[in-house]
N, C-alpha and C positions, 0 to 999 in steps of 0.2 A: 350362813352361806350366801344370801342374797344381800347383805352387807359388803362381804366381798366382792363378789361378783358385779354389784352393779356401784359398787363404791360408793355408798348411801352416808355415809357420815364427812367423807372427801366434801361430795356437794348438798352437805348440811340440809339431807332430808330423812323423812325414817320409811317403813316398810306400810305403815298404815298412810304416810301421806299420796307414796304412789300409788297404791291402788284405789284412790278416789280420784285419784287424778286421770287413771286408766281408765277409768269407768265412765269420768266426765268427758275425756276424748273420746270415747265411743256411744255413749250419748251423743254429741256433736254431728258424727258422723255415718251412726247406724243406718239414714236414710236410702246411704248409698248402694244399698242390699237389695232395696225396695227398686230405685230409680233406676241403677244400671242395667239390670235385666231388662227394665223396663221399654231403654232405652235401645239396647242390642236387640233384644226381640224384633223389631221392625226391621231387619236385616232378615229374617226367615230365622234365625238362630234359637236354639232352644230356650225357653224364659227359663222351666224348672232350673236346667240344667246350669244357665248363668244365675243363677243365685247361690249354687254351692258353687260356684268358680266366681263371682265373685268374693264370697266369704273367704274362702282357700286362699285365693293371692294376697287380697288385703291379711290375712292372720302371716303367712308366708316373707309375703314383703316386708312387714312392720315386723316381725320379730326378726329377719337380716339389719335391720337398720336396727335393731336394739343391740343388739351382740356386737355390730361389726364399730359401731358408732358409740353405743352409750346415750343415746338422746331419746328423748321422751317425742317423737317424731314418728306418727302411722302414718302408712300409706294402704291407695288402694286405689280400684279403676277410677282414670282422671273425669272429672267435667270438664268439659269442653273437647277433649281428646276423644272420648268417648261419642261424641255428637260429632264429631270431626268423623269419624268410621264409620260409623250409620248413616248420615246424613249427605255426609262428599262422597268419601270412598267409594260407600258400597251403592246407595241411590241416586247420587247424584254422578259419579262415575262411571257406574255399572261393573266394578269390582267385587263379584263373589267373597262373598263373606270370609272364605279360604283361605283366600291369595292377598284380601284384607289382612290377617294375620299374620299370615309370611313377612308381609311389609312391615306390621310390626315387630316383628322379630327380627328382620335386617337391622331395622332403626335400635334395636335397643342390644346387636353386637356392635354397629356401628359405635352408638353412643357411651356403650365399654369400651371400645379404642381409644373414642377420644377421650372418656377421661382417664385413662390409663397413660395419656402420652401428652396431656395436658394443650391440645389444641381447640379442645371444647371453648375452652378461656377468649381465643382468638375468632371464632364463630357467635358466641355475644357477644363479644364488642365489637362486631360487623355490621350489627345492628343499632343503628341510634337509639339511645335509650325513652326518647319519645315514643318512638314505632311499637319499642316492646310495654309501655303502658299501653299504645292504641291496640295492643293486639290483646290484652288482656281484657280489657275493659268490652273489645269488639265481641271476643268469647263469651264477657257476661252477658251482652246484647242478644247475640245468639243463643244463651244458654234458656234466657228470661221469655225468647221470643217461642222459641219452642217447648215451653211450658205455656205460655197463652194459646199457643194453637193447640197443642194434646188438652189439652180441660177446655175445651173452648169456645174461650173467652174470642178471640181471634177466628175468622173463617173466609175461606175464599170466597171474592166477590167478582164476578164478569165483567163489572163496571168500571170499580175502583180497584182491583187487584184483591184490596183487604178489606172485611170489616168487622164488625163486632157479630156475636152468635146470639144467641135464644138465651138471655141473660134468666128469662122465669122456667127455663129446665130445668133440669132437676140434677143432672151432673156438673153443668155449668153454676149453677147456684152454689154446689155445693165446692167447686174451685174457687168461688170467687170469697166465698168465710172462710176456708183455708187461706187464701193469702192473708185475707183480714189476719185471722189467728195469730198467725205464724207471725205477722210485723209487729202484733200487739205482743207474743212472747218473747222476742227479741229484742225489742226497746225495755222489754222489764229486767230484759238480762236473766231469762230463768233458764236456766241450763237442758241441753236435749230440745230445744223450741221446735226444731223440726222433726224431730221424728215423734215428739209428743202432737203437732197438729197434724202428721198422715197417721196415724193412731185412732185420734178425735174423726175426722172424715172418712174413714174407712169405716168405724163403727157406724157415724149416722148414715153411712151408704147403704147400710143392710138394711135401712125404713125409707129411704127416697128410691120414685118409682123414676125409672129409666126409659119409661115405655118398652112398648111389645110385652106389657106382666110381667118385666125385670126390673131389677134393685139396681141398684146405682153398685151396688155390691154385694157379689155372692155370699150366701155362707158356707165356709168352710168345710169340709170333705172330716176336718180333725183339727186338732189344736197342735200336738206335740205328735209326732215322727220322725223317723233314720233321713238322715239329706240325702237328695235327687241324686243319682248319678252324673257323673261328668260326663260317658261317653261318648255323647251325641257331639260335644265340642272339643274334648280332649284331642292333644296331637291332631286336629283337622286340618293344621296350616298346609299350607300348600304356594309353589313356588314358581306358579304359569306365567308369571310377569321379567321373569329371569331364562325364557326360553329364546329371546330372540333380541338382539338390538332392538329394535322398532318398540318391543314388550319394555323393554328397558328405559329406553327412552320416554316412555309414557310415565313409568311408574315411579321417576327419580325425580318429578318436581312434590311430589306428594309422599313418598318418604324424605324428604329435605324438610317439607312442612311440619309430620310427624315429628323429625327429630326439632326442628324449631321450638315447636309448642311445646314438646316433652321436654327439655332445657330451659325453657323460661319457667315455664311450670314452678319444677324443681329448686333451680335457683333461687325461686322468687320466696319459694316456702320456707326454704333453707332458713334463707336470711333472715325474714320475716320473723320465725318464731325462736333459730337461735339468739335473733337479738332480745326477745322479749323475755327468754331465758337469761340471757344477759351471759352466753359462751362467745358473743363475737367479741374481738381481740379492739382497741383503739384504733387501728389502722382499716379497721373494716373488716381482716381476715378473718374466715372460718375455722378453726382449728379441727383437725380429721375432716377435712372437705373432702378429700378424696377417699374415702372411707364412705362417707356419708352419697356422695355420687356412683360408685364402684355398687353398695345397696340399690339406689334407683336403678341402676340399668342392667343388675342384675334382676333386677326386679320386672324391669320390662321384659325380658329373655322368657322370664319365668309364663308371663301374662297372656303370650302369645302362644306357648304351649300348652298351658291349661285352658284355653278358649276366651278370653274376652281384650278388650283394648287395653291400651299402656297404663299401668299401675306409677301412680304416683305418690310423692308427697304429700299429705293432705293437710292446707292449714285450720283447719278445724283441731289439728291439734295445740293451737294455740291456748284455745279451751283449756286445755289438759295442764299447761302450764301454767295459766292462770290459777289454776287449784292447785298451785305446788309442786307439779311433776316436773323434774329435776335429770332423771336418768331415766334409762334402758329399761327399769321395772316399768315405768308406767308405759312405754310402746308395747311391752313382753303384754302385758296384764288386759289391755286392746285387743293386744291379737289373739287372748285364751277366748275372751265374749265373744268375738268375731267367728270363731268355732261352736263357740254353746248356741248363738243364735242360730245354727246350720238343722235345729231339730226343731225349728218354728217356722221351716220351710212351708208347710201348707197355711202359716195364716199371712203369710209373707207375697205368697200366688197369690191372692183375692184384691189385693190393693188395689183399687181401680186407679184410672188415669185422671180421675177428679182428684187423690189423695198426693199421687207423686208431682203435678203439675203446680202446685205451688212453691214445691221444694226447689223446683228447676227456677221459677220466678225470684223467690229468693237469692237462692246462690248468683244468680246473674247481680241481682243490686250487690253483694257483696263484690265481686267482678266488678262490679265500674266504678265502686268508692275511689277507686286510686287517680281516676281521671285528673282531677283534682292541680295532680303532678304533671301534668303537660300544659306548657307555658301557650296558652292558644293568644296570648297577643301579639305574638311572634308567629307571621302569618305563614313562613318558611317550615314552621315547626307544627302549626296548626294546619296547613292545608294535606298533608300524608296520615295526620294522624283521622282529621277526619273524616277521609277516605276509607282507610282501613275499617276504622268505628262503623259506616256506614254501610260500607261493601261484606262485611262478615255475612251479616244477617241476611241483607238486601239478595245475595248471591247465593244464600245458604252455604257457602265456601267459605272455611277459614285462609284455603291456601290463597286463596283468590284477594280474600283483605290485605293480604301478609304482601302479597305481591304485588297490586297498586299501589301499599302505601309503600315499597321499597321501588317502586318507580316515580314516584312523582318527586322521593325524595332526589334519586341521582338525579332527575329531569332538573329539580332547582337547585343542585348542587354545579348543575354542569352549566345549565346557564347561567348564572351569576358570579362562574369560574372561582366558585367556591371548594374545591374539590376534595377540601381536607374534613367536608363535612362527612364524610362515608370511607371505608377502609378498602381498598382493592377488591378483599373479599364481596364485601356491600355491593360491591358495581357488577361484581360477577354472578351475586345471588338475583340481580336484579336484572341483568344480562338474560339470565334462564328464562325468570318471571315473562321479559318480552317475550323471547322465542317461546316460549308458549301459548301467551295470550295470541301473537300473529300468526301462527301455525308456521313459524319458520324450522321449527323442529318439532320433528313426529311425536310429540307427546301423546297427542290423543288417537285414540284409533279413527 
């Protein structure tokens, strides 16, 4: 049946290869059970509750992309998307965690339009393909920076804005062998690196003193239990930002953002791990792209109804391919663990922010490996990009990166009457960017 079904002998794999391969992609990526809550919580949103809603969309998502698709391709709440909702949105914005939501859920019927009508196509190549490494790499910046402040290594200073923390604490200490860890199991190539060193550092949190007579980490209430209720974030979206022009105006350079990030995302993973699967065509094409896209945004539709940020592609399942996963069985086989870990819910609460905070450090250097790909001797190409690199973090704003570097690029497109570096659209995404940054239009309240 599962020969059939997922056509295992078609792509000359057998039933015991993909579920190693399952296993290895969710090794890869279990962390994100730990970090997401982690993450969302600073928004007032329930932790319990976002760790069986993150487990739910990622098991949800990735088994739509198994069926709809055939690819050995998980998804689940994005990085960088996710710090984009909590960080812009909702504190940096003052956007209710609610109507956060809503927004993700416009973005991701939105983003089934467009890939249903094939003008998604026409919205990345709006964008210079520079911009979209500087905006990924800017997300890793971002991702990396706010991992050194939560464990931190990082702290505000009155003088210098920034500096380093109390390195001989006892939670900061124990961030800072976590990172060690986690680059010493990465460079050996040992499979699960990170969720095997928030493991390691959670254990030794329950012997390092935290002061006030606290552990750097609690002990557990229990080991194995029934997962949390969703209630607290289930259906909470809400759609206050759609009440008024003025509301609208505000809320539509920031779902543009949203659907930005959620599309480069996607695409980038797509690509990324069906070539390494070796299903991209000689021509570059993705064969069921629109299948495999139709999954992601359904997939966001999904994410915002069950309570947390936009569910993505995750290339951590590159992993998974590397061990041989081939088809559908190995995303199916991800998304059953991604349910069994849901009764490990109380040892999953106790993680302190010493264990997740290097995860976040990592995944960022993974995020700026690609830099690499933007030609910075070409000063036209290197002055947007490293703007955007800078301005991510600097601003705590993705949209805010996204939007200088697509102004500086029209600004040297336009004076050096260069114009055919940017697409109409480009000029008009970058048109908004202004009127915003000027307050020429009501964006902000």
């Amino acid at each position: 049946m599962l020969n059939r079904l997922f056509k295992l002998e078609e792509n000359k794999t057998t039933v015991r290869r993909e579920l190693q391969a399952g296993l290895t992609t969710f090794a890869a990526m279990a962390y994100i059970l730990a970090v997401n809550p982690a993450i969302l919580a600073n928004t007032g949103m329930d932790k319990a509750a976002l760790v069986t809603v993150t487990a739910l969309t990622a098991a949800l998502a990735t088994g739509l992309m198994a069926f709809l698709t055939n690819y050995p391709i998980a998804l689940a709440p994005g990085m960088g998307i996710n710090a984009f909702f909590t960080f812009t949105l909702v504190l940096g914005r003052g956007v209710p965690w609610s109507e956060a939501l809503g927004m993700v859920f416009i973005n991701g019927v939105i983003f089934l339009l467009l890939s249903l009508t094939g003008i998604r196509e026409k919205i990345i190549d709006a964008i210079p393909h520079s911009l979209k490494i500087a905006v990924t790499c800017g997300i890793g910046l971002f991702i990396a920076f706010i991992g050194l402040k939560n464990g931190g290594v990082i702290v505000a200073n009155p003088a210098t804005f920034l500096a380093h923390g109390n390195f001989a604490s006892g939670p900061v200490a124990l961030c800072l062998f976590g990172i060690a860890l986690t680059a010493i199991l990465i460079a050996r190539r040992v499979n699960g690196a990170i969720i095997i060193s928030i493991a390691v550092v959670t254990i030794a949190g329950l012997f390092v003193p935290a002061g006030a007579g606290q552990r750097v980490t609690p002990w557990p209430t229990s080991i194995i239990d029934l997962p949390v209720g969703i209630s607290p974030v289930f259906l909470k979206l809400s759609f206050g930002f759609l009440t008024s022009t003025h509301a609208i105006m505000m809320a539509l350079p920031l779902i543009l953002t949203l659907l930005l990030v959620d599309m480069f995302d996607n695409i980038g993973t797509l690509i990324g791990v069906t070539k390494r699967a070796g299903f991209l065509r000689p021509d570059g094409t993705l064969p069921k792209a629109g299948r495999a896209l139709l999954a992601d945004a359904l997939a966001t539709i999904l994410s915002a109804l069950f309570g947390t940020s936009t569910v993505v592609s995750y290339i951590e399942s590159a992993s998974g391919v590397e061990a041989g996963g081939r088809t559908g069985l190995t995303s199916a086989t991800t998304a059953v663990l991604m349910l069994l870990a849901l009764f490990f819910t109380p040892l999953l609460l106790i993680i302190p922010a010493a264990a997740t905070a290097p995860a976040l450090v990592i995944v960022g250097v993974f995020m700026m490996q690609s830099v690499n790909e933007i030609d910075m001797t070409d000063f036209k190409v290197a002055l947007p990009a490293v703007l955007t690199l800078l301005a991510i973090p600097l601003t705590f704003s993705i949209a805010d990166g996204i939007g200088l570097g697509l102004l500086a690029t029209a600004i040297l497109a336009l004076g050096l009457d260069e114009t055919h570096r940017m697409s109409n659209l480009g000029y008009l995404f970058a048109a908004l960017f202004f009127a915003q940054f000027f307050h020429l239009w009501p964006f902000r309240a």
